[in-house]
Each structure stands twice: as C-alpha cells, then as structure tokens.
C-alpha positions as CSV (number, residue, x, y, z in Angstrom):
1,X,105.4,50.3,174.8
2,X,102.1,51.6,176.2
3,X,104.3,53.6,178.6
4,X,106.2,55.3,176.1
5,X,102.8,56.3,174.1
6,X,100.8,58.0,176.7
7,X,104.3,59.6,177.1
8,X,104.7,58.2,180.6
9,X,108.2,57.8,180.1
10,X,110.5,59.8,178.1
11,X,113.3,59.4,175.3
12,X,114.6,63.0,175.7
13,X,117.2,62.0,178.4
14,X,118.5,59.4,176.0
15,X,118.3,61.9,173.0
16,X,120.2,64.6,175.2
17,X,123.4,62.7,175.7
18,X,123.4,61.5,172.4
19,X,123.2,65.5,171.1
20,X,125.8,66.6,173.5
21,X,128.7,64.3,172.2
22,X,127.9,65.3,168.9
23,X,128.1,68.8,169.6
24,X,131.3,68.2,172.0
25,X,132.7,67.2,169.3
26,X,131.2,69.8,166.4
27,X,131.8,73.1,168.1
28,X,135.5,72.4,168.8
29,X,135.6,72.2,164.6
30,X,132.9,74.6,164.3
31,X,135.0,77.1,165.8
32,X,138.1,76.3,164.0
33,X,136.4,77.0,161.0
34,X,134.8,80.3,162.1
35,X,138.8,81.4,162.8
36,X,139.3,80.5,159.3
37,X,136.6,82.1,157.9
38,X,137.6,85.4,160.2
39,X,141.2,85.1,159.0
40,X,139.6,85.0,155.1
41,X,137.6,87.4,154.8
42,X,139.4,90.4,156.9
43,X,142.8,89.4,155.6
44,X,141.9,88.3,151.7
45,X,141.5,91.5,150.8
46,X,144.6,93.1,151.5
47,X,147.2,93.6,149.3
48,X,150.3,91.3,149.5
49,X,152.5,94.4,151.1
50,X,149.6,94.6,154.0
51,X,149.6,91.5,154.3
52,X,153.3,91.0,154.8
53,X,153.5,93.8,157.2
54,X,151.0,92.0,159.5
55,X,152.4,88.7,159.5
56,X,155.7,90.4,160.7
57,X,154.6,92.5,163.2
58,X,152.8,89.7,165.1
59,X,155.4,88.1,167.3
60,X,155.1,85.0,169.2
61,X,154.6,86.1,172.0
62,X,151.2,87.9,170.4
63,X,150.3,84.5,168.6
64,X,150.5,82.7,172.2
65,X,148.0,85.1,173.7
66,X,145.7,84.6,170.6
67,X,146.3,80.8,170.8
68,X,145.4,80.9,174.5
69,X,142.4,83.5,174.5
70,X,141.2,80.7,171.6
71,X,141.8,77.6,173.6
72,X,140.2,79.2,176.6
73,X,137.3,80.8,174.7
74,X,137.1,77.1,173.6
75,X,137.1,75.8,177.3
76,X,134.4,78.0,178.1
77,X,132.2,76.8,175.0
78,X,132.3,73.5,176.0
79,X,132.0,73.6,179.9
80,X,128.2,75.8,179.1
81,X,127.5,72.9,176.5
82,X,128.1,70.6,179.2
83,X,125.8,72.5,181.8
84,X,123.2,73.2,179.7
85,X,122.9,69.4,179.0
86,X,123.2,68.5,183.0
87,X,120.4,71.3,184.0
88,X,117.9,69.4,180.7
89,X,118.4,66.4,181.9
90,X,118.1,67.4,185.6
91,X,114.8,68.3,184.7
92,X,113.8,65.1,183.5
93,X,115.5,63.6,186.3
94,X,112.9,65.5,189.2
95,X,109.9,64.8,186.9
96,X,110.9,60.8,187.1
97,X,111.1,61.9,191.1
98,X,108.2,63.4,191.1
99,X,106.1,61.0,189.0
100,X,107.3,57.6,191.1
101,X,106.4,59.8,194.3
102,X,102.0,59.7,192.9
C-alpha cells in the first residue's frame, strides 16, 4: 500500500490493458455506426428516383471494393490501437527497469 501512495508503483499498466479491450472492441462498432450515419445523412435527402438510381448503378463488384477499403480501413484502426497501447506500456515497462536498477 505505502508503495502504491508515494506512487512507487503504478496502476496505469493495469488500467491500459483494460482500456484497450474496451476500445478493441468499441471502435469496430464505432465505425459501423459512423458508415451509417455517412449513409444517412448524404443519402436521406435525396429523392426516391435519386436514390434508386444510385442503388442500381453500384454493382458488386463496387460494393466489394467498399466492403474491403472498410474492412481494411478497419484493420488499420485497430493494429495503431494496439501499438499505441504496446509503446504506453513500454514506457512503464523501462521506468520499472530503470527504478529496480537505483
């Protein structure tokens, strides 16, 4: 206890795993949402003929691309989550080093 109030040791590495799951697992849903609210608010306005003529002209191919670009655009999202959470607690990690070494 006295260690953890002259802040000797710290609870940040613990905290830092437990804020990356959670936001391993919000920003896949995040992002879906954010498709959906792109998809709303561009295409709620147009009239139903507009409309229409969107939804035909995209074919699958097109919808495969935008389904990839999104997974990958996902990927990427999640792989900088995941480093930025190694290089915090990396830190933590030398000053641990560092503090056994005085």
């Amino acid at each position: 206890m006295k260690e953890f109030l002259t802040f000797e040791s710290f609870i940040t590495p613990s905290l830092l795993i437990f804020i990356y799951y959670i936001g391993a697992v919000v920003i896949p849903v995040v992002s879906w949402y954010f498709v959906h609210w792109i998809k709303t608010v561009y295409f709620s306005k147009k009239d139903a003929k507009s409309k229409e003529y969107v939804e035909v002209e995209i074919s699958s191919r097109q919808r495969f691309i935008v389904y990839t670009i999104f997974f990958i655009s996902l990927l990427s999202m999640e792989i900088l989550w995941r480093m930025m959470f190694e290089f915090f607690i990396a830190y933590f990690d030398m000053h641990d080093a560092l503090m056994k070494l005085s």
